[in-house]
NULUMSE-199441 format. One record per residue: residue in three letters; chain; x, y, z of N, C-alpha, C in turn; residue number from 1. Coordinates in steps of 0.05 Angstrom, whole numbers, plus 5000, padded with zeros to 4 digits. Each point is the difference from the previous one (the first is absolute). Layout:
<rs>
[r ALA, A, [X, Y, Z], [X, Y, Z], [X, Y, Z], NUM]
...
</rs>
This chain:
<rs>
[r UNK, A, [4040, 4718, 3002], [4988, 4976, 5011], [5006, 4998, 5030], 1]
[r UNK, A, [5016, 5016, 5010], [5004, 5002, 5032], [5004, 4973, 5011], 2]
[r UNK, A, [4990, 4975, 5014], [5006, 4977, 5010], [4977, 4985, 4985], 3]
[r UNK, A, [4990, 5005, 4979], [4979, 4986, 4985], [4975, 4991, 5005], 4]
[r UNK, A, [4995, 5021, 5025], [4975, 4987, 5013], [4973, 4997, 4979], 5]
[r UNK, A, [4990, 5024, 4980], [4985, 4991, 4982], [4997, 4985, 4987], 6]
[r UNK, A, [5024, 4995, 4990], [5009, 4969, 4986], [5001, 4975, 5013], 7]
[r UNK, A, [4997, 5007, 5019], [4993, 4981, 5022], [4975, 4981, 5004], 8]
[r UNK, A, [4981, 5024, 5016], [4971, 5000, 4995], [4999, 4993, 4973], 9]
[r UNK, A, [4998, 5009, 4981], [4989, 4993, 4972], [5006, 4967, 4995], 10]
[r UNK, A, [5025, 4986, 5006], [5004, 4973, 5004], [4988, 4985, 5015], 11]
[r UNK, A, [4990, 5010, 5030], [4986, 4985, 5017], [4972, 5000, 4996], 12]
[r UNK, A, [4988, 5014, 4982], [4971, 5000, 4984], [4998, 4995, 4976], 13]
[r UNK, A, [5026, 4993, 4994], [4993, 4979, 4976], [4999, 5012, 4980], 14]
[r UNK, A, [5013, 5023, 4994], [5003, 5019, 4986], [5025, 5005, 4986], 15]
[r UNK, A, [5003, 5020, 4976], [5022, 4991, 4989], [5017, 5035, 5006], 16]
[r UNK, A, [5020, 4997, 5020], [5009, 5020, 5014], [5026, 5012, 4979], 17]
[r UNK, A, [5006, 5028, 4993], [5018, 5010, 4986], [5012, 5020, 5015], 18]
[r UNK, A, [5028, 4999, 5000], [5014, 5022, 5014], [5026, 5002, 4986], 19]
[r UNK, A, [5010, 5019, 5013], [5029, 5013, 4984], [5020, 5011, 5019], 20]
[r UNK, A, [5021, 4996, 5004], [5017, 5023, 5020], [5029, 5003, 4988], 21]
[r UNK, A, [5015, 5011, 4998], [5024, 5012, 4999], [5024, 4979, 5012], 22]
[r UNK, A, [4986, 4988, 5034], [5023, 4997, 5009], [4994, 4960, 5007], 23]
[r UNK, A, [5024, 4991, 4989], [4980, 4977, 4992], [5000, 4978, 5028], 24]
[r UNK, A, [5012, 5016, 5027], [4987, 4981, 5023], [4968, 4999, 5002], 25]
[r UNK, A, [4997, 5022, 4991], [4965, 4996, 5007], [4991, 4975, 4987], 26]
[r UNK, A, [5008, 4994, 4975], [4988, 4975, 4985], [5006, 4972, 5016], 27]
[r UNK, A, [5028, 5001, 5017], [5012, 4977, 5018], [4977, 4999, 5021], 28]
[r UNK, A, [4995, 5017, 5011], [4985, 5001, 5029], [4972, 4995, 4993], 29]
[r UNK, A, [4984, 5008, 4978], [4976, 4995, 4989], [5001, 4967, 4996], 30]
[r UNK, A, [5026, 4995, 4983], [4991, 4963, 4996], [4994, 4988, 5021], 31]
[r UNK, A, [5021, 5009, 5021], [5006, 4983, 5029], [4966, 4997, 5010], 32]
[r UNK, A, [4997, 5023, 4999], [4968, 5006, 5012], [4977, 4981, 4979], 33]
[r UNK, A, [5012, 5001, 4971], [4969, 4979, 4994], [5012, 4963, 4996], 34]
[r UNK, A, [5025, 4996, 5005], [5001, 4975, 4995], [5025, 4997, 5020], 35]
[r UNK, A, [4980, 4992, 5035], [5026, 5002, 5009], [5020, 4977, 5011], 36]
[r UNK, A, [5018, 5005, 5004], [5017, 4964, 4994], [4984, 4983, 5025], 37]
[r UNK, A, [5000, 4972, 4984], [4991, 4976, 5028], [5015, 4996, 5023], 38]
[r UNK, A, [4994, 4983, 5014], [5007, 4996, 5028], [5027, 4986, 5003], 39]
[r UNK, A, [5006, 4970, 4971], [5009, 4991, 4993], [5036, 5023, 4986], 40]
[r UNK, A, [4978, 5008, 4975], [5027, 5026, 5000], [5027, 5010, 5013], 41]
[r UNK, A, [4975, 5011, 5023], [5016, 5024, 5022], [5011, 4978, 5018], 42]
[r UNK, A, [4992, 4973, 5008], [5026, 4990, 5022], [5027, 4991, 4973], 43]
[r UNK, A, [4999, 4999, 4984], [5020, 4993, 4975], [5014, 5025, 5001], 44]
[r UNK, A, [4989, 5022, 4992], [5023, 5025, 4999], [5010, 5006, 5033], 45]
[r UNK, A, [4991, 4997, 5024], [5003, 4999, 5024], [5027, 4983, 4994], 46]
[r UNK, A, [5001, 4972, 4995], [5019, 4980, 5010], [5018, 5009, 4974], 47]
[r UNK, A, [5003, 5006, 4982], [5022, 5018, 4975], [5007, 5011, 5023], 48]
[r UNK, A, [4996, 5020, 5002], [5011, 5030, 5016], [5018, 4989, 5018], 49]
[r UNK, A, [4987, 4980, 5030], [5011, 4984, 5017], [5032, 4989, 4990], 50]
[r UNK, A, [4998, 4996, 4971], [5014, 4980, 5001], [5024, 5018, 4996], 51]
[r UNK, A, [5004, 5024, 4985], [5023, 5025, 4989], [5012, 4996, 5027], 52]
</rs>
C-alpha cells in the first residue's frame, strides 16, 4: 500500500478503496489523509502539549 495513495483516490471518487501493508504506519498516515483532524482539534492537542 506504500502511503495509500490509491486508496486514496478511490475515496475521493467515491469509491470503495482496498489496500493492505505489512507495516501498520501506512494505515496511520492514510487515515490522517482521509479524515483529517479540525481546526478546533489541533489548537486542543497544541494547548495539552503546552501545558506538559
Amino acid at each position: 500500500m506504500e502511503r495509500g495513495s490509491t486508496v486514496l483516490l478511490a475515496q475521493l471518487m467515491n469509491r470503495i478503496g482496498i489496500g493492505s501493508d505489512i507495516n501498520p504506519l501506512s494505515s496511520l498516515l492514510l487515515l490522517a489523509r482521509l479524515e483529517p483532524p479540525q481546526l478546533p482539534e489541533i489548537r486542543e492537542r497544541i494547548r495539552a502539549v503546552a501545558r506538559k
